[in-house]
RODO-2510 file (C-alpha; in nm, 4 decimals, decimal comma):
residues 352
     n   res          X          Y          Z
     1     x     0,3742    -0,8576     0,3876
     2     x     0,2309    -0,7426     0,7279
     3     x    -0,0797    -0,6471     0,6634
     4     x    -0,4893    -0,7473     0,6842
     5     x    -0,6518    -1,0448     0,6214
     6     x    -1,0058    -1,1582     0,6114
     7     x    -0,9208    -1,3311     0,9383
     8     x    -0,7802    -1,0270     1,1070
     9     x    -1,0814    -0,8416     1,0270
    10     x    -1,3463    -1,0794     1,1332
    11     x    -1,1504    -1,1120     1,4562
    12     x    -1,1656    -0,7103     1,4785
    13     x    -1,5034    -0,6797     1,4647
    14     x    -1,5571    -0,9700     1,7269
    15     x    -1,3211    -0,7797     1,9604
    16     x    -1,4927    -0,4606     1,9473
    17     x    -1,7993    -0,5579     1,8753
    18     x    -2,0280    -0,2145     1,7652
    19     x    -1,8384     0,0644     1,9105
    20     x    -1,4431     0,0815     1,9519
    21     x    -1,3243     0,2357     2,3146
    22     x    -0,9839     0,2898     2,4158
    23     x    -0,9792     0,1532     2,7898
    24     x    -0,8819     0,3717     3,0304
    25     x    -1,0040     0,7212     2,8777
    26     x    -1,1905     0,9415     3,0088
    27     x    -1,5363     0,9521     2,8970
    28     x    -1,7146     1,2952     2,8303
    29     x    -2,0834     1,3802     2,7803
    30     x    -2,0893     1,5097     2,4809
    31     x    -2,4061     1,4782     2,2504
    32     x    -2,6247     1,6750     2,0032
    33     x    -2,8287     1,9544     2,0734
    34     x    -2,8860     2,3225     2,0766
    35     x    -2,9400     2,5444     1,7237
    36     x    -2,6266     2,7201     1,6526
    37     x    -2,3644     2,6189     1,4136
    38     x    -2,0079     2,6427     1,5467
    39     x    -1,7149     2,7452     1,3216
    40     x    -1,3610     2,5122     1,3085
    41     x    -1,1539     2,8432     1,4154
    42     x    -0,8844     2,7234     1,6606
    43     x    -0,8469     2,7764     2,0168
    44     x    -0,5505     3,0442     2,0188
    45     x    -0,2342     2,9054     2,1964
    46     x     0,1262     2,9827     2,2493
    47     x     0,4143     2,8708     1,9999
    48     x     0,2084     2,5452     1,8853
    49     x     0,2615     2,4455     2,2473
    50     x    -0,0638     2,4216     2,4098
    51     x    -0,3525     2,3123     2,1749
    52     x    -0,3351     2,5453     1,8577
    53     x    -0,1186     2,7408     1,6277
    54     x     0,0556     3,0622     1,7478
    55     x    -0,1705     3,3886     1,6171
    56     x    -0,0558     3,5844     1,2858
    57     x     0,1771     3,7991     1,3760
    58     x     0,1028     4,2169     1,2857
    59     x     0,0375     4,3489     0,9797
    60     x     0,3674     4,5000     0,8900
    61     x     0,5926     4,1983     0,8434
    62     x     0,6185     3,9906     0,5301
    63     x     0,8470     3,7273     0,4404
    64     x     1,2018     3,8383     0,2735
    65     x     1,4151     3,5640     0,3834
    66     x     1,5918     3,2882     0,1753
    67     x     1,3234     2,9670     0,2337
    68     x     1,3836     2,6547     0,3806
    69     x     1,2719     2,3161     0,2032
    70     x     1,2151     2,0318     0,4376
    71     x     1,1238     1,6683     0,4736
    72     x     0,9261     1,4237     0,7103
    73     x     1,1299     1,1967     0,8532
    74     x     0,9067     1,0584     1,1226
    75     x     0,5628     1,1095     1,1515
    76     x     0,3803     1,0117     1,5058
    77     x     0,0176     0,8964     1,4829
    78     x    -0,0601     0,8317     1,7800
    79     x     0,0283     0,4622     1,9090
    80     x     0,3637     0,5882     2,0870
    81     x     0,4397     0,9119     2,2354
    82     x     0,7471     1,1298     2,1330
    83     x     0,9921     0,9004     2,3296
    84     x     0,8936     0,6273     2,1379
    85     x     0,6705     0,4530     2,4091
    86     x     0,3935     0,2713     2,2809
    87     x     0,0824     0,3801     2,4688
    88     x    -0,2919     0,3328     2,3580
    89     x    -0,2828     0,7179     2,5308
    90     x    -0,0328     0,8795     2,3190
    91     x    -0,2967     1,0415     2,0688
    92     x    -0,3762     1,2664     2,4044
    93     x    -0,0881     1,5046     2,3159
    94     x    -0,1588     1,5229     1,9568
    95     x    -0,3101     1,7966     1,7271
    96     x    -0,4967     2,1003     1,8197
    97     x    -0,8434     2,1949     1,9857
    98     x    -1,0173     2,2715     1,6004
    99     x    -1,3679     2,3297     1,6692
   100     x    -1,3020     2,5196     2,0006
   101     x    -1,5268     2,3193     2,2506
   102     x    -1,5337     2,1096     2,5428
   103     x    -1,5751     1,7369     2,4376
   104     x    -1,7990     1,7265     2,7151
   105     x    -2,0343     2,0224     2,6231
   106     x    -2,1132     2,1144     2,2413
   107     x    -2,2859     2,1924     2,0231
   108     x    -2,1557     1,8838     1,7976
   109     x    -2,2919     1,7430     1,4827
   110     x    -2,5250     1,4261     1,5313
   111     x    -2,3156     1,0826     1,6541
   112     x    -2,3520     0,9219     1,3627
   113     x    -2,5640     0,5679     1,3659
   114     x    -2,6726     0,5582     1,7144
   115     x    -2,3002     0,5392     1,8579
   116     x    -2,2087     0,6484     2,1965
   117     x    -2,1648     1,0442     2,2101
   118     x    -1,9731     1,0368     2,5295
   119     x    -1,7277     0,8059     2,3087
   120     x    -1,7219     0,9981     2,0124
   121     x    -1,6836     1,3804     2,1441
   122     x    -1,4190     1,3066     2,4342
   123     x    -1,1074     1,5394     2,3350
   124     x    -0,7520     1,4735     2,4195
   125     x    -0,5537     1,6984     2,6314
   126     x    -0,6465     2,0587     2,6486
   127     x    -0,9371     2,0061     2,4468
   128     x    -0,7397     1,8800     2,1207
   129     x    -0,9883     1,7335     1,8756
   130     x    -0,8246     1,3849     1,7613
   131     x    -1,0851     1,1588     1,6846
   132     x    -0,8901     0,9977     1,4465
   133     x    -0,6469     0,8627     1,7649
   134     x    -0,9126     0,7729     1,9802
   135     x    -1,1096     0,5577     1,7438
   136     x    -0,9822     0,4391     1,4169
   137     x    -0,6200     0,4069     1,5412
   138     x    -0,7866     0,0959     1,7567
   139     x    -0,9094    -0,0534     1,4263
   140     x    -0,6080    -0,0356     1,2447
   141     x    -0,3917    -0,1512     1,4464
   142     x    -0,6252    -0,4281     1,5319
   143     x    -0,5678    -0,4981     1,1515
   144     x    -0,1621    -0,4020     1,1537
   145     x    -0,0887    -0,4165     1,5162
   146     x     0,2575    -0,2089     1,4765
   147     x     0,0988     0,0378     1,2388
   148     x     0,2910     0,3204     1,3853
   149     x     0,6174     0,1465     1,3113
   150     x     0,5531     0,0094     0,9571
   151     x     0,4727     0,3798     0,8465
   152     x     0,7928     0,4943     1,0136
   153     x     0,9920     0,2157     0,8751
   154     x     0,8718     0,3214     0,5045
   155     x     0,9450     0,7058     0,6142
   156     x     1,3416     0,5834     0,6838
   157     x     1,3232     0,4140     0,3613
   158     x     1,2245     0,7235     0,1623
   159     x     0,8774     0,6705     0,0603
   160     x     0,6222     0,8207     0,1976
   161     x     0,7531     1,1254     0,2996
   162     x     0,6469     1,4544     0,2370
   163     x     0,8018     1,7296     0,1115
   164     x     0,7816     2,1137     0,2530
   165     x     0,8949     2,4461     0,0223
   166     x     0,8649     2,7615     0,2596
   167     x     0,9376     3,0081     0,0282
   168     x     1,0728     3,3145     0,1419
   169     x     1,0558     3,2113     0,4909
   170     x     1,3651     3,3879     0,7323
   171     x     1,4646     3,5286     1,0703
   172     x     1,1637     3,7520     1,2192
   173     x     0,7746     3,7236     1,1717
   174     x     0,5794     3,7516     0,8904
   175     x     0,2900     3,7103     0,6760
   176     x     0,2368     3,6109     0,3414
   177     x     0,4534     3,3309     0,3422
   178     x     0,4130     3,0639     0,0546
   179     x     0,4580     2,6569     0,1384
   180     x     0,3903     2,4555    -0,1117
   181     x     0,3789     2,0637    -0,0040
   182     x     0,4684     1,7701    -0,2048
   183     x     0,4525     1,3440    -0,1622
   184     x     0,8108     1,3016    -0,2147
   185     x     0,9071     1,0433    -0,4735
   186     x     1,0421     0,6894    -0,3682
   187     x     1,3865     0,7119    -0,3274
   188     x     1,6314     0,5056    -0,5036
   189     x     1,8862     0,5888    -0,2315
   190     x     1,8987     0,5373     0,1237
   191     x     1,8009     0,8717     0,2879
   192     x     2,0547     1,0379     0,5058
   193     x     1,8523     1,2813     0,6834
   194     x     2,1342     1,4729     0,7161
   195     x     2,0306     1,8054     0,5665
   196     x     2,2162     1,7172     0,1777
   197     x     1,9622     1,4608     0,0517
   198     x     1,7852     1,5683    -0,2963
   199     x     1,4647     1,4397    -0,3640
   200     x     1,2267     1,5129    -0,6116
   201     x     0,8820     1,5450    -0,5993
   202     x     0,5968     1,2969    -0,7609
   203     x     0,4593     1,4008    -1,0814
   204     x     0,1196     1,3257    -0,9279
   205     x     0,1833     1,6015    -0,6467
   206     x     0,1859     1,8556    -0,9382
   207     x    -0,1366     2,0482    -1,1446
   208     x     0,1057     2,1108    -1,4334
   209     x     0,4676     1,8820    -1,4528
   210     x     0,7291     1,9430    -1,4052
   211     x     0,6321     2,3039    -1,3004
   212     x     0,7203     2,2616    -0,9306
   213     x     0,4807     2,5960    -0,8515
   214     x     0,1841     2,4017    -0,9915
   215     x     0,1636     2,1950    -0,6363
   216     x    -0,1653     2,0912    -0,5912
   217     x    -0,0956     2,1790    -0,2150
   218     x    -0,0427     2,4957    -0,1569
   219     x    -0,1030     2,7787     0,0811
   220     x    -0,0210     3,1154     0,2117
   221     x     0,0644     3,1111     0,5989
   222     x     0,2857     3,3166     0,8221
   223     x     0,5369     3,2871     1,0714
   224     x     0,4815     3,3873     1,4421
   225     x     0,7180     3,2701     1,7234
   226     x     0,9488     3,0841     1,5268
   227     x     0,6676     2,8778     1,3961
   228     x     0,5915     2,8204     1,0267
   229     x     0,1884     2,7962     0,9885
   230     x    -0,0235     2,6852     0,6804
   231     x    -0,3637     2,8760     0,5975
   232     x    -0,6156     2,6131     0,6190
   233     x    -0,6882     2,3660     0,3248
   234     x    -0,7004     2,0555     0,2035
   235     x    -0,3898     1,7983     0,2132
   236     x    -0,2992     1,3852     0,1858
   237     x    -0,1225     1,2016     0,4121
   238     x     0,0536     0,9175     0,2758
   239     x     0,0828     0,6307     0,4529
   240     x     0,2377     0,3025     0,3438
   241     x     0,2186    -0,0085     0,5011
   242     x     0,4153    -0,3274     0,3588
   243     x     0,3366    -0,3216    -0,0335
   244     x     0,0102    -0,1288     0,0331
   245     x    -0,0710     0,2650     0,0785
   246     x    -0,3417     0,4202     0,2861
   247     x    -0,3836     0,7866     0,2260
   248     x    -0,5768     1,0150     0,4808
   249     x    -0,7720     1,2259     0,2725
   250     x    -0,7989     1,5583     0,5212
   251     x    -1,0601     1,7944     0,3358
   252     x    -0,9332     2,0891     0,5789
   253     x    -0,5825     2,0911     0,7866
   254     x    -0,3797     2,3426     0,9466
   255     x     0,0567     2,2292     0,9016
   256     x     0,2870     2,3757     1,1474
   257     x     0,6311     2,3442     1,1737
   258     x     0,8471     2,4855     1,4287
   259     x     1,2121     2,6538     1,2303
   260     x     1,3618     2,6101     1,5638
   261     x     1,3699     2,2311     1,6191
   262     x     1,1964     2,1097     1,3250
   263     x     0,9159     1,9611     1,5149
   264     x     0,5943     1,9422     1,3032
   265     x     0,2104     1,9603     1,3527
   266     x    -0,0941     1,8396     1,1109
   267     x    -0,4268     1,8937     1,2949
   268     x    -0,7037     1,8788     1,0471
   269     x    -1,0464     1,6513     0,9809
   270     x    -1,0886     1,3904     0,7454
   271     x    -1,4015     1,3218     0,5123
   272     x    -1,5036     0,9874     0,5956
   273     x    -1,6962     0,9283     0,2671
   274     x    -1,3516     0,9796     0,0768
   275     x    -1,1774     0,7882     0,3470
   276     x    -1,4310     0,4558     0,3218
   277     x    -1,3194     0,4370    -0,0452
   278     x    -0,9288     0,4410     0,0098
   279     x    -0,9888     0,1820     0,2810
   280     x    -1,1678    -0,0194     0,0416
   281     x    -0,9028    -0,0095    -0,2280
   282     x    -0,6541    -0,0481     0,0482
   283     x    -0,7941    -0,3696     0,1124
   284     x    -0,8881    -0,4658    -0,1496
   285     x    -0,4905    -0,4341    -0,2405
   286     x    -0,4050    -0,7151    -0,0125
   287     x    -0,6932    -0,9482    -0,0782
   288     x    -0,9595    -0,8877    -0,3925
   289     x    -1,2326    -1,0741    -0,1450
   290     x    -1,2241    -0,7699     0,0544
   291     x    -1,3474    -0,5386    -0,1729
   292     x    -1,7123    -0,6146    -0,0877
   293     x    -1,8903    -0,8034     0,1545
   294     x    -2,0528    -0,7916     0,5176
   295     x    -1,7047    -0,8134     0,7139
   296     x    -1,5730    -0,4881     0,4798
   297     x    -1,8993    -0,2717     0,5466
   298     x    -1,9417    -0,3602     0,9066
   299     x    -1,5953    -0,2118     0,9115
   300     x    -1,6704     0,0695     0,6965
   301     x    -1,9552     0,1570     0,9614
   302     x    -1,7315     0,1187     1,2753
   303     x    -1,4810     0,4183     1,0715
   304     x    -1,8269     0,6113     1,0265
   305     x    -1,9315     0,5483     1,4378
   306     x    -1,6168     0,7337     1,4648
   307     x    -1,7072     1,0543     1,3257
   308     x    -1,7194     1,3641     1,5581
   309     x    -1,7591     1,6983     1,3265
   310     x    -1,8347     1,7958     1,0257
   311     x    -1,6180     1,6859     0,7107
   312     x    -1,5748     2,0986     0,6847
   313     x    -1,4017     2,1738     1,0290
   314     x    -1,7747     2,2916     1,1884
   315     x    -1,9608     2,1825     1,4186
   316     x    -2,3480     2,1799     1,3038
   317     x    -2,6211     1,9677     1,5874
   318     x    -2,8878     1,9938     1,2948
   319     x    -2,6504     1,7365     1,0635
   320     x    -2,4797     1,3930     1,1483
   321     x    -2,1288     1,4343     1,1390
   322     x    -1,9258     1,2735     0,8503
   323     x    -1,5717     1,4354     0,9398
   324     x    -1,3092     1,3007     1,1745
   325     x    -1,0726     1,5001     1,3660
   326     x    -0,6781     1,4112     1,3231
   327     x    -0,4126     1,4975     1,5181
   328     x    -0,0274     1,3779     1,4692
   329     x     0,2977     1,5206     1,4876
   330     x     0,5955     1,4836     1,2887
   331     x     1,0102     1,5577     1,2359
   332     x     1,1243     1,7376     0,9828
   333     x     1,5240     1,7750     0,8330
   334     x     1,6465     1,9955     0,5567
   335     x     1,6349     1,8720     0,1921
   336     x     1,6986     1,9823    -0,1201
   337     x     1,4220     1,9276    -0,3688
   338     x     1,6065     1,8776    -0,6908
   339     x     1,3037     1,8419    -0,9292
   340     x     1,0158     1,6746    -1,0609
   341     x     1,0060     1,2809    -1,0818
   342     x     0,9077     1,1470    -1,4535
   343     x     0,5115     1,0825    -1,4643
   344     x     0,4103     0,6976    -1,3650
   345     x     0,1088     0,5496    -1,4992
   346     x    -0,1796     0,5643    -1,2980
   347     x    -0,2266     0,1870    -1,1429
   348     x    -0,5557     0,0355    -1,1837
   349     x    -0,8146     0,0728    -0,8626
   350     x    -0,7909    -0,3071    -0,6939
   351     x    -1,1508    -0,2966    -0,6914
   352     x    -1,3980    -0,1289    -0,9141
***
């Protein structure tokens, strides 16, 4: 299995010592300060293309057409751009501008445990908030160096993926248009991707199964410009590395996908409190010594040192922050989902 060990980590934390920097960024100035409270409302942009989400489209337009049911094939978080090039840069280009600032002005939450502000606030390209790409993707692929590629490799495998019902969706724009989102269930196939795969859906990805319209992600969005986009909630992104899974819990994301060429967005922030206990049961997974100690924590805290807005998508200078900002994108084919997988049993939590 390629994954973390004890000697991976303590070689980690050597490397970066308190504060993980991606060399060759630019550094803003970023800091707390000031009284007001910002909100997470996007910066508006143009077809998904710039740094946010097309607007709603008007009022009198609401969703009549047939749906379309998709699923990930290939999800990019960061490490390479789109052609595949591995750059410690790529995360640049990735997700939108969510809290609508300059990462060299504010307001922003307080840096959390005296680290660097100009390190944690710096934005990607036209002001996209992707915290998650400028500092944890360092750490974890200090632990998995070809972290990008593992998750891909389990995506082509068919587990992992996830699963997108636009209900209703069509030609035209509209509003009111239902997606419901599902962790696909591992395959017992080799996936296609050709548009005629059917996959069902994990029992776990359900309120009430088999009742596929139980999801326990769902949302009303609309289509503008060709582009399907989520209202804003909560969502998991499942990623599996070797025989282990690390799921981003995001407590607020925005999911677009553009009907065109099936290219997909997930832009959201992710509660670092939730994300410090998957870690910990992640690596605890591979090795039960990791599920305590001084190496584990002092990698806990670099995750926190990373944190650049508030778990709820605001920004608040009074507070420390205890959100991080994620940005990837991701490929999407047709599918049809056939169903509900049978319930597993719940596996018991590597460490306690």
């Amino acid at each position: 299995m390629r994954a973390i060990s004890p000697v991976l980590l303590s070689a980690l934390l050597l490397a970066c010592g308190t504060e993980v920097r991606v060399e060759g960024d630019p550094v803003g100035q970023g800091g707390a300060g000031g009284e007001a409270t910002t909100t997470g409302t996007p910066t508006p942009g143009a077809g998904g293309s710039i740094n946010a989400q097309p607007p709603p489209p008007p009022l009198d337009g609401m969703p009549t057409g047939p749906g379309e049911q998709f699923v990930m094939q290939r999800l990019w978080v960061g490490d390479a751009d789109r052609s595949g090039t591995p750059s410690p840069n790529a995360w640049h280009g990735f997700g939108y501008d969510i809290d609508g600032q300059d990462g060299a002005s504010g307001p922003h939450c307080q840096a959390y445990g005296g680290a660097d502000p100009s390190n944690a606030f710096t934005d990607g390209d036209a002001g996209r908030d992707n915290a998650f790409g400028r500092t944890w993707l360092p750490i974890l692929r200090g632990l998995v160096a070809d972290f990008g590629a593992q998750v891909n490799e389990r995506l082509q495998q068919g587990e992992g993926n996830l699963l997108f019902d636009l209900l209703r969706v069509g030609s035209g724009d509209h509003l009111g248009s239902e997606g419901r989102i599902y962790l696909g269930s591992p395959t017992t196939f080799a996936p296609t991707f050709a548009g005629a795969d059917l996959w069902l859906v994990t029992a776990a990805s359900l309120e009430s199964p088999p009742d596929l319209s139980s999801a326990r992600f769902s949302t009303i969005g609309y289509v503008s410009q060709s582009v399907w986009v989520s209202g804003p909630g909560p969502l998991e992104i499942p990623l599996v590395l070797g025989g282990a899974e690390l799921p981003l819990p995001l407590s607020t994301a925005v999911v677009t996908i553009d009907l065109t060429n099936g290219r997909g967005v997930i832009a959201g922030v992710i509660d670092v409190d939730l994300f410090v206990q998957v870690f910990r049961q992640f690596a605890g997974a591979l090795d039960p010594a990791l599920c305590s100690g001084a190496t584990l924590e002092a990698v806990e805290d670099e995750f926190r040192k990373g944190s650049d807005i508030m778990s709820d998508g605001t920004q608040d200078p009074n507070r420390t922050c205890d959100g991080v900002s994620v940005g990837m994108e991701f490929d999407v084919v047709n599918v049809q989902i056939s169903g509900a997988a049978s319930p597993v049993p719940t596996p018991v939590p590597p460490c306690p």
